[in-house]
C-alpha positions as CSV (number, residue, x, y, z in Angstrom):
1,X,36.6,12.1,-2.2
2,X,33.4,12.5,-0.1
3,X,31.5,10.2,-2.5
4,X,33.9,7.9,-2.2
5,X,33.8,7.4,1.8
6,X,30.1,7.5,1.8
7,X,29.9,4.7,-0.5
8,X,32.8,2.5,1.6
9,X,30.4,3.3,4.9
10,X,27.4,2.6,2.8
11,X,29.2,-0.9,2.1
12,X,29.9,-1.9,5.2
13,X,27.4,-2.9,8.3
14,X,29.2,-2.5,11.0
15,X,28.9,0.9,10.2
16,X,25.6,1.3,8.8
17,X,23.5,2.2,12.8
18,X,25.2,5.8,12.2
19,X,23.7,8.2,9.8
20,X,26.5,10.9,9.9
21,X,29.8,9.7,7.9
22,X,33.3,9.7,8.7
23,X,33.3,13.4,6.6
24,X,30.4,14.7,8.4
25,X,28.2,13.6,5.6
26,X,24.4,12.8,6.3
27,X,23.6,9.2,5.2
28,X,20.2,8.5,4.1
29,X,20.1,5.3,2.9
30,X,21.5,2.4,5.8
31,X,21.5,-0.7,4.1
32,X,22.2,-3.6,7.0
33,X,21.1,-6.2,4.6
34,X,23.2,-5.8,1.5
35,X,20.1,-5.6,-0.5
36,X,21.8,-3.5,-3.1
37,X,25.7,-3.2,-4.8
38,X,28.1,-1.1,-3.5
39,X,27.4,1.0,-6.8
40,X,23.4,1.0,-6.0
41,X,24.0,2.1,-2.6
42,X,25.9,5.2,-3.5
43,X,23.1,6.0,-6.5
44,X,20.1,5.0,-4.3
45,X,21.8,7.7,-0.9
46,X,22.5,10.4,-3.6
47,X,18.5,10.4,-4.8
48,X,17.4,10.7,-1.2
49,X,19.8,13.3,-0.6
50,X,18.8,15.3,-3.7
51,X,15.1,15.2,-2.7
52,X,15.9,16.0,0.9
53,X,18.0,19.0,0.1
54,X,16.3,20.5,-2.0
55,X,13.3,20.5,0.0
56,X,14.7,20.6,3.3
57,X,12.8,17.3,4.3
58,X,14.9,14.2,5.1
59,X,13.8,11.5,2.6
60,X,15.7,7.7,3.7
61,X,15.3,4.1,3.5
62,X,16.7,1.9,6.0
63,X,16.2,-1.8,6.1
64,X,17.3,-4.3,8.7
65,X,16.5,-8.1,9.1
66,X,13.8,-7.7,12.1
67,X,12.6,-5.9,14.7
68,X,11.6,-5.6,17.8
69,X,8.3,-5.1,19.4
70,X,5.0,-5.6,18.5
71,X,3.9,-2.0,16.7
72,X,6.7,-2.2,13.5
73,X,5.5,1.7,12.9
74,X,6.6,2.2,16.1
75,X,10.3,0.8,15.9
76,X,10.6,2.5,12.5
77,X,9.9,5.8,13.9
78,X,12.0,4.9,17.3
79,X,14.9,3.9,14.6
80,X,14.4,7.3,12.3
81,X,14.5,9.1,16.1
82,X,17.7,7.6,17.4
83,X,19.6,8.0,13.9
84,X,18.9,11.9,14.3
85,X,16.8,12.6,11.3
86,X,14.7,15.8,11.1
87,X,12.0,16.3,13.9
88,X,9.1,18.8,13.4
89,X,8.5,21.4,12.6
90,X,10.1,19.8,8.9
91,X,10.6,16.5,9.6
92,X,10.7,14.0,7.0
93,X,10.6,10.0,6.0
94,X,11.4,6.7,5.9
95,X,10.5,3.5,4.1
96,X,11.8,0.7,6.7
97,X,12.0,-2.9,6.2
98,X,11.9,-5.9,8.2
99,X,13.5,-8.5,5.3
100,X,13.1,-11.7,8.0
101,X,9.0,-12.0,8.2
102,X,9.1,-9.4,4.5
103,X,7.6,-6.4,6.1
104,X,7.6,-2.8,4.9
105,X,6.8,0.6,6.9
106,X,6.5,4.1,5.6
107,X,6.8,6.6,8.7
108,X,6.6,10.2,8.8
109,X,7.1,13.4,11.4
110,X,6.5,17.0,11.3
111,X,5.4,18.7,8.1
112,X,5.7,15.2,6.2
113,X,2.6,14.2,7.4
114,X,0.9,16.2,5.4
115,X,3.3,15.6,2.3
116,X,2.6,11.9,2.9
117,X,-1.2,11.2,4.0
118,X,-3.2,8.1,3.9
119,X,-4.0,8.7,0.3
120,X,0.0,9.8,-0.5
121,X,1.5,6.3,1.0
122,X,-1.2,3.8,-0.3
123,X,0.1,5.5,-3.9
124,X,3.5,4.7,-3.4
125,X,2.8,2.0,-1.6
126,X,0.8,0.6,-4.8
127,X,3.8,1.4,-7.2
128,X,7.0,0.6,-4.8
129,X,5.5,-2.5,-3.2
130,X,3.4,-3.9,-5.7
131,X,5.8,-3.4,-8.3
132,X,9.1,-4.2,-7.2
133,X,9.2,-5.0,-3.1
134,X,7.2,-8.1,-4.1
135,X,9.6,-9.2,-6.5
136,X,12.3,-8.3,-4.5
137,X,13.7,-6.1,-6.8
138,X,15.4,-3.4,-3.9
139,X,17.3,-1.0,-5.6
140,X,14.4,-0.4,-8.0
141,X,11.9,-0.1,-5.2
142,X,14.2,2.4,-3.0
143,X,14.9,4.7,-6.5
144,X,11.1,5.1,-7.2
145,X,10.4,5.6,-3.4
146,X,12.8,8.9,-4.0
147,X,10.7,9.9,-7.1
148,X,8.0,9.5,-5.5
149,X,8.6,10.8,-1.9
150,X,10.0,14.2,-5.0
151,X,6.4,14.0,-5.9
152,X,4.3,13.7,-2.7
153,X,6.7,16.9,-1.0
154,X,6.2,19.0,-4.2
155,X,2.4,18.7,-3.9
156,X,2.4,19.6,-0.9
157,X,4.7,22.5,-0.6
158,X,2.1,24.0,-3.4
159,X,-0.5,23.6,-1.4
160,X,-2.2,21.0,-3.0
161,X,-1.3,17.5,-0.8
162,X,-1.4,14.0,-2.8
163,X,-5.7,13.3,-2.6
164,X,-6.7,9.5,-4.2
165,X,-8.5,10.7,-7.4
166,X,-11.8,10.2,-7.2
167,X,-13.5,11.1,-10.9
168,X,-12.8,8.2,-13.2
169,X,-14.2,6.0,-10.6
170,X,-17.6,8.2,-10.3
171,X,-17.8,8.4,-13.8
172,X,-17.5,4.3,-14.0
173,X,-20.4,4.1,-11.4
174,X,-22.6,6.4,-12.7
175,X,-22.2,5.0,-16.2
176,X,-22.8,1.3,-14.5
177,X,-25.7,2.4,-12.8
178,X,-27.2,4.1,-16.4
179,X,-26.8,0.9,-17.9
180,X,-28.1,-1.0,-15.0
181,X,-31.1,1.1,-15.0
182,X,-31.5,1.3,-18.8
183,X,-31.5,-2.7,-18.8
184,X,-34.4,-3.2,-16.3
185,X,-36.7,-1.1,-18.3
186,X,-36.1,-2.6,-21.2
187,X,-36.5,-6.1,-19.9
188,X,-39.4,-5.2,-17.6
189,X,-41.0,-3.4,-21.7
190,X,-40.4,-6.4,-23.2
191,X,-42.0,-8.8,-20.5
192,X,-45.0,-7.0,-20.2
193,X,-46.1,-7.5,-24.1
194,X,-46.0,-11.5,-23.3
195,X,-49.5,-11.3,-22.5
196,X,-49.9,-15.0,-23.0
197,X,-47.3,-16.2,-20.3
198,X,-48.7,-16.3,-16.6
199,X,-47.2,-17.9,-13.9
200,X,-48.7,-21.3,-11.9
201,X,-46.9,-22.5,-9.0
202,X,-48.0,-26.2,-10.1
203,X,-48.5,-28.2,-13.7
204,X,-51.9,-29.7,-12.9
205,X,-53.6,-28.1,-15.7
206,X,-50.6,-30.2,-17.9
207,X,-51.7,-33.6,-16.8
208,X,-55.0,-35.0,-18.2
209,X,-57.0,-35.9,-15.3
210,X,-57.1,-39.6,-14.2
211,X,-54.0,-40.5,-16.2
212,X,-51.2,-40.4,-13.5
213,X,-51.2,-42.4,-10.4
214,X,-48.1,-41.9,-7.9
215,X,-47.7,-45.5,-5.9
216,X,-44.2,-44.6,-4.4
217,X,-42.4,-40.9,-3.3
218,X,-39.2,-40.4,-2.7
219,X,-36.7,-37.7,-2.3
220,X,-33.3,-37.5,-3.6
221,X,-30.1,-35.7,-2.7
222,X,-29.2,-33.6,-5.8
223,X,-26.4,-30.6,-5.2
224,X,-25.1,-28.6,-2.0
225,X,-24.2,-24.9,-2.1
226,X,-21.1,-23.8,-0.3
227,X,-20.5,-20.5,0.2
228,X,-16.6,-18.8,0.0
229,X,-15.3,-16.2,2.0
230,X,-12.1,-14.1,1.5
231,X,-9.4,-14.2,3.8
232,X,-7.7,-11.1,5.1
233,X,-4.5,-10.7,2.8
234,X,-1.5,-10.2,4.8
235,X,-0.2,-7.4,2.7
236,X,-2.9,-5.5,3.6
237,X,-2.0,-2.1,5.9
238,X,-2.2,-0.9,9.1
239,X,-2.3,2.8,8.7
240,X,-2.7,5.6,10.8
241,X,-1.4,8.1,13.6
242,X,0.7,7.2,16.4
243,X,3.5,8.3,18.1
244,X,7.2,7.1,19.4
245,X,8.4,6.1,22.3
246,X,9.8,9.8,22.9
247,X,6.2,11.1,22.2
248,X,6.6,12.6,19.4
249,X,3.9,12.5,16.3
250,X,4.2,10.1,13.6
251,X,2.0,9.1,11.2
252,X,2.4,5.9,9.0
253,X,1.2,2.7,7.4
254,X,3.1,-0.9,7.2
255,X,2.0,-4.5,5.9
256,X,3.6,-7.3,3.9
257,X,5.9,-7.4,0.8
């Protein structure tokens, strides 16, 4: 019977600011926007809850249509605050989106910080965004952000946090620089057994003296050379600490889906 209400409030969105159900249920998944079934809703709430239970975090996703003010990692953290989520010393998460302008925010208090560093959200934010948020695919994007928020706290309750790997990409510099390296000396080897080739910065030992008379000069426009620069994407992240309008710490990155 208690699944049963929390999917029915999980359907509806005039109920969907409260994250305590009619039982005395916590919801962790408020979906305003309808992104997901009826049927998704209940599966994607009952994967947050497992990961929050079981490590005493509170793991949710809440999505809305916009926001405002002009810091979004703000508002999401104001917005985890006022639905009575977990302050420190455990805290927990949230993956918040804005559906009108397509923007996405991961926020996190108390221990969670650590659990989700810089290096921890621009993982997930790789996989969830990149992968499914882009293609609008919500249901699948809000399931993996529970694997993956499973992940990031189990790392970091065994003391070893979520780090950006760093060896595969050493190894593929190092290896690029061997060759690089390897290259030059074998070009410059080769170069300096072509004894007979010297350079001359004009062709006047080419042209038999007396033979070439220039009556007119003139110069001619032959190619241009524009240079490109890259635009800022707009998916890229603002990332960093911060805190809500209560004061409290929060760390967190957003951008664009």
């Amino acid at each position: 019977m208690t699944s049963v209400i929390i999917c029915l409030l999980l359907s509806v969105p005039v109920f969907a600011e409260s994250a305590i159900s009619a039982s005395g249920e916590k919801v962790y998944f408020i979906d305003n926007e309808n992104l997901c079934t009826a049927d998704e809703r209940l599966k994607v709430n009952e994967a947050l809850k497992r990961v929050s239970e079981k490590y005493g975090m509170d793991v949710t996703v809440y999505d809305t249509r916009y926001y405002n003010g002009s810091d979004i990692r703000v508002y999401a953290a104001d917005k985890y605050e006022e639905l009575g989520y977990q302050s420190a010393p455990a805290g927990g998460v949230m993956l918040f989106l804005a559906t009108e302008d397509r923007d996405w925010v991961i926020v996190e208090t108390g221990e969670a910080m650590t659990a989700f560093n810089s290096d921890a959200r621009d993982y997930i934010s790789e996989i969830v965004v990149d992968n499914y948020l882009n293609n609008d695919n919500f249901y699948e994007a809000y399931i993996r952000f529970a694997e993956l928020s499973d992940e990031m706290i189990g790392m970091e309750q065994a003391g070893t946090p979520y780090k950006k790997p760093f060896g595969g990409l050493l190894a593929t510099a190092i290896a690029l620089f061997v060759g690089v390296v390897a290259g030059a000396v074998y070009s410059q080897s080769l170069k300096s057994r072509n004894k007979t080739v010297r350079f001359k910065a004009g062709a006047t030992d080419y042209v038999r003296q007396n033979s070439m008379h220039v009556n007119t000069s003139r110069d001619f426009f032959l190619y241009s050379n524009v240079t490109r620069t890259e635009r800022a994407n707009s998916s890229d992240s603002n990332s960093g600490d911060f805190s809500s309008s209560s004061g409290s710490s929060f760390s967190g990155s957003s951008g664009k889906y």
